[in-house]
C-alpha positions in Angstrom: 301.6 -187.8 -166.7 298.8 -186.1 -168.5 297.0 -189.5 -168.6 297.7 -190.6 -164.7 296.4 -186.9 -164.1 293.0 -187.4 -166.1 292.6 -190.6 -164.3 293.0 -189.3 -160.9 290.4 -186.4 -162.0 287.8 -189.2 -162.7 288.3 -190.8 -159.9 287.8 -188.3 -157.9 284.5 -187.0 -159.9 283.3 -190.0 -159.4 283.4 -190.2 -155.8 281.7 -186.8 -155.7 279.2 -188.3 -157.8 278.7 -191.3 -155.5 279.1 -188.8 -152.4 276.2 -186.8 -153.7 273.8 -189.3 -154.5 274.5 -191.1 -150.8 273.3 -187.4 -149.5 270.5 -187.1 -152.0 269.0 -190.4 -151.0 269.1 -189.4 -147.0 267.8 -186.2 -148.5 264.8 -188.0 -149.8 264.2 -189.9 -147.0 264.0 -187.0 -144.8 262.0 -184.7 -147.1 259.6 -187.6 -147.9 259.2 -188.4 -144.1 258.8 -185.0 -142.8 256.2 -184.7 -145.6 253.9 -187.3 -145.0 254.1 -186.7 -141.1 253.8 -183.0 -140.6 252.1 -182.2 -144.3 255.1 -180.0 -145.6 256.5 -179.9 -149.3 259.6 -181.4 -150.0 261.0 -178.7 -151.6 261.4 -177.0 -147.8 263.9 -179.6 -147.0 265.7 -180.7 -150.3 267.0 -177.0 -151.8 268.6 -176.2 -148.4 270.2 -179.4 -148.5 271.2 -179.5 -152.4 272.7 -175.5 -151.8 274.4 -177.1 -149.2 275.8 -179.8 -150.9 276.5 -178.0 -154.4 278.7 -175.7 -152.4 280.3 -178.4 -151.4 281.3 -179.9 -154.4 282.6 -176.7 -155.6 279.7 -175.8 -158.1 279.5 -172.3 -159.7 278.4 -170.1 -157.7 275.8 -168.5 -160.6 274.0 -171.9 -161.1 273.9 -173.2 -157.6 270.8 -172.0 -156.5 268.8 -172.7 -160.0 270.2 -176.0 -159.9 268.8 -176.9 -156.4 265.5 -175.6 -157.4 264.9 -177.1 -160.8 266.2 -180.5 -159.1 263.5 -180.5 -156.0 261.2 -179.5 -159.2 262.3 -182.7 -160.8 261.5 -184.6 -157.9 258.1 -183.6 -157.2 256.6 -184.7 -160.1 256.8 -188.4 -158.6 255.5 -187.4 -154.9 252.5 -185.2 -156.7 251.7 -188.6 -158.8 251.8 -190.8 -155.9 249.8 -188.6 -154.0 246.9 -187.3 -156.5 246.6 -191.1 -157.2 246.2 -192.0 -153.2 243.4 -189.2 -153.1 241.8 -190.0 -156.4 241.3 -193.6 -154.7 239.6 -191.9 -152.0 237.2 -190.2 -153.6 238.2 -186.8 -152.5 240.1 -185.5 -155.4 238.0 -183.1 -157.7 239.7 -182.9 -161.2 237.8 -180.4 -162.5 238.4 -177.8 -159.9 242.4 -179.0 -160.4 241.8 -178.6 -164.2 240.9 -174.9 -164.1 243.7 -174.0 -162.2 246.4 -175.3 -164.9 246.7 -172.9 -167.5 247.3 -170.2 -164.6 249.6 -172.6 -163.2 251.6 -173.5 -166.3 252.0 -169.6 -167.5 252.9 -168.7 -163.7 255.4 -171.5 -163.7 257.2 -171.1 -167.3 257.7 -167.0 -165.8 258.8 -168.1 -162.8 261.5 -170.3 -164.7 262.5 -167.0 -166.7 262.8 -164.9 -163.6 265.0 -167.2 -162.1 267.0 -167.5 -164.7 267.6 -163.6 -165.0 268.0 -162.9 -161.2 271.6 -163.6 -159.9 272.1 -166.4 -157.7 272.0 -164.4 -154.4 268.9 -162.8 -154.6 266.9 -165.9 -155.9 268.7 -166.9 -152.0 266.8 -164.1 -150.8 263.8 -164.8 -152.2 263.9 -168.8 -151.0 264.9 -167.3 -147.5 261.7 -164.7 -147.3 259.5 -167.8 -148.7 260.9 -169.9 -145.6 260.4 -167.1 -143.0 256.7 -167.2 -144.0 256.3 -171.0 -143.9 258.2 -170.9 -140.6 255.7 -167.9 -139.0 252.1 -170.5 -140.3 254.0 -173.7 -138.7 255.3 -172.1 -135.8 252.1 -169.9 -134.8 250.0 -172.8 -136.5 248.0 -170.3 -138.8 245.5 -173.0 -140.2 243.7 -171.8 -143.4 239.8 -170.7 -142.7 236.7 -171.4 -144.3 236.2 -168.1 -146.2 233.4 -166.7 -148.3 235.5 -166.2 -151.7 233.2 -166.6 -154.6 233.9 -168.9 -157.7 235.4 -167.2 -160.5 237.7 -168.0 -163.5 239.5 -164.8 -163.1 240.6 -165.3 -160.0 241.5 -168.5 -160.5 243.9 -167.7 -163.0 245.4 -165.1 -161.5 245.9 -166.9 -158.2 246.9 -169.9 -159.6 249.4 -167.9 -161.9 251.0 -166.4 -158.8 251.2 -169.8 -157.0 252.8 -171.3 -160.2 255.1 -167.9 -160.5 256.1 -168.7 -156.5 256.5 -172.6 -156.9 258.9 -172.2 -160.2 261.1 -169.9 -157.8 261.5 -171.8 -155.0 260.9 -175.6 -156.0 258.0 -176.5 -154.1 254.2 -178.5 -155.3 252.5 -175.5 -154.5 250.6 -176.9 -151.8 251.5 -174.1 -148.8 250.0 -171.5 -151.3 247.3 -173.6 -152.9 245.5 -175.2 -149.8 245.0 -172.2 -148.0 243.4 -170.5 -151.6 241.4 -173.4 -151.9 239.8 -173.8 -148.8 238.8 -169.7 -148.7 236.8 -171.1 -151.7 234.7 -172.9 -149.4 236.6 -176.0 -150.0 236.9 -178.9 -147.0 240.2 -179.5 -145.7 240.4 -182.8 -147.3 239.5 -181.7 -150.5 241.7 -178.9 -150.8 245.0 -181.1 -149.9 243.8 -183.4 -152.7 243.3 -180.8 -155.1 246.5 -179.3 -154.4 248.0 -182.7 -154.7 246.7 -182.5 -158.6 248.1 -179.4 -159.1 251.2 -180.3 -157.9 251.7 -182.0 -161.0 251.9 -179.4 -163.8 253.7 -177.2 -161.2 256.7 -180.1 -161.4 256.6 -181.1 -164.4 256.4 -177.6 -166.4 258.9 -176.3 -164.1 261.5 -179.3 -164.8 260.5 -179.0 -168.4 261.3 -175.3 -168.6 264.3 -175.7 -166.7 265.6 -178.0 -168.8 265.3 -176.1 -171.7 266.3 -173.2 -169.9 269.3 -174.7 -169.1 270.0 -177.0 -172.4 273.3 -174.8 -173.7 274.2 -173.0 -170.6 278.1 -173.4 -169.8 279.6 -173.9 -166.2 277.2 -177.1 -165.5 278.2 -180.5 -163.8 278.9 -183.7 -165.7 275.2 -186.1 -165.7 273.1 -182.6 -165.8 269.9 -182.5 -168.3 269.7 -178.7 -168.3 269.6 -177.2 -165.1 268.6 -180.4 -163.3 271.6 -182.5 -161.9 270.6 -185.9 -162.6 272.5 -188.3 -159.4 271.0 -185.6 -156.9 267.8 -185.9 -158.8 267.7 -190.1 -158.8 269.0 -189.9 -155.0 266.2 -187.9 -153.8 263.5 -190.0 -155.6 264.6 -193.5 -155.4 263.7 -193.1 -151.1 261.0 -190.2 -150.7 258.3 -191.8 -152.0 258.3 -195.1 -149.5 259.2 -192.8 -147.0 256.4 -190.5 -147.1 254.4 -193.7 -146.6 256.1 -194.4 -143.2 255.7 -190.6 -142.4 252.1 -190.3 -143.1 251.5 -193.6 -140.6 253.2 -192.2 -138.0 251.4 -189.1 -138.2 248.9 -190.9 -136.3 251.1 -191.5 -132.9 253.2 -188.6 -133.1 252.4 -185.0 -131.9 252.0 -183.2 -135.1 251.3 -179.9 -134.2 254.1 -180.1 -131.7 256.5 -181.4 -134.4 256.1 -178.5 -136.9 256.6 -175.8 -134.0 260.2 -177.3 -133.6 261.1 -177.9 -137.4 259.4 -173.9 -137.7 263.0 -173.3 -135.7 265.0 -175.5 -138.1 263.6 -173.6 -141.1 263.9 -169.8 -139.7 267.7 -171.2 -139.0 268.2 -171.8 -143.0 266.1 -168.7 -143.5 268.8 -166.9 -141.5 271.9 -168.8 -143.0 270.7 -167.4 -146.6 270.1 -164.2 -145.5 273.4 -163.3 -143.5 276.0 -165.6 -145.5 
């Protein structure tokens, strides 16, 4: 009976396993998509949808959250390759500016793993939920960055780019909502900025999946198939589709209204604002 019992139990883990990587691969065709068309992170659309999901299946309440976020982490690392390479081949990615901003970057991130980690699951919600009200107020009132008169300097640099890796780490984005609008207050073009953040995107993914990882190496209460805090079939789902998808999003982005676009998701995302806030 014990045996019959243990079979079923697979069985049935298994189809949660299957379920959730079905979910993670729409996931990534929706976040990858939605990214190349309107310019938006990933991040905004895959933790929503993993917290969702996680629920769900019935994860722990105390790792849900963390997990979503070290997962989108995960995932960005391929988009921010695929993208700094497609810039870098235009000529409009500057690697030294990127370089400076990495140690700030790294440091913010590997705090912003540690905070995480130490806040309880609800109010690393609330913190994802104010980061999406503020995302939701620039797309739906179209606050474009301006050219600004900000001087170079390598403290400022650091300390910025320590905050945007501190932010990132927290919420499971590239970066690129805090690090475009920095940049081009630096006197950087438009085009250059996006590039640059791009680049940056990269150490943001990778030391934040790292950290989580380790983070997460020994904690109890995880899924079967997780590497830390990152929950590998969501992870593979969410990859396996984005990439090609942000291709198709990023030609469309020519015969579509853009700007019109992002007002109407801005209504989607102060929705999932809302839903963290008053659950």
């Amino acid at each position: 009976m014990k045996r019959e019992l243990a079979k079923i139990a697979q069985i049935i883990s298994g189809v949660r396993v299957i379920e959730i990587i079905v979910i993670s691969m729409l996931t990534g065709v929706l976040a990858g998509f939605l990214g190349g068309l309107l310019g938006i992170g990933g991040g905004l659309i895959i933790v929503p949808v993993l917290l969702i999901v996680f629920k769900h299946q019935g994860f722990e309440q105390e790792i849900i959250m963390i997990t979503a976020v070290a997962t989108s982490l995960a995932s960005v690392i391929f988009t921010a390759l695929a993208s700094s390479l497609a810039h870098h081949r235009l000529g409009t990615l500057n690697w030294n500016k990127a370089l400076q901003m990495v140690p700030g970057i790294v440091i913010g991130v590997l705090c912003g793993a540690m905070l995480a980690e130490r806040l309880v699951s609800n109010w690393l919600e609330t913190v994802y939920a104010i980061f999406l009200i503020m995302v939701g107020m620039q797309m739906a009132f179209q606050l474009e960055p301006k050219q600004g008169t900000i001087k170079k300097s390598g403290v400022l640099d650091f300390v910025i780019s320590w905050i945007i890796g501190l932010v990132s780490s927290l919420v499971g984005i590239g970066g690129g909502t805090l690090t475009v609008p920095y940049l081009v207050s630096c006197r950087y073009p438009m085009r250059n900025a996006v590039a640059i953040s791009s680049a940056c995107g990269i150490p943001i993914a990778f030391a934040g999946a790292l950290s989580y990882l380790v983070l997460g190496w020994n904690v109890g209460g995880m899924p079967t198939w997780s590497l830390g805090y990152i929950y590998l079939p969501a992870f593979v789902g969410i990859v396996v589709l984005s990439m090609p998808a942000a291709r198709l999003g990023a030609r469309w982005a020519y015969k579509l209204p853009a700007k019109h676009l992002k007002r109407y998701f801005s209504l989607l995302i102060f929705f999932m604002a809302a839903k963290l806030l008053f659950q």
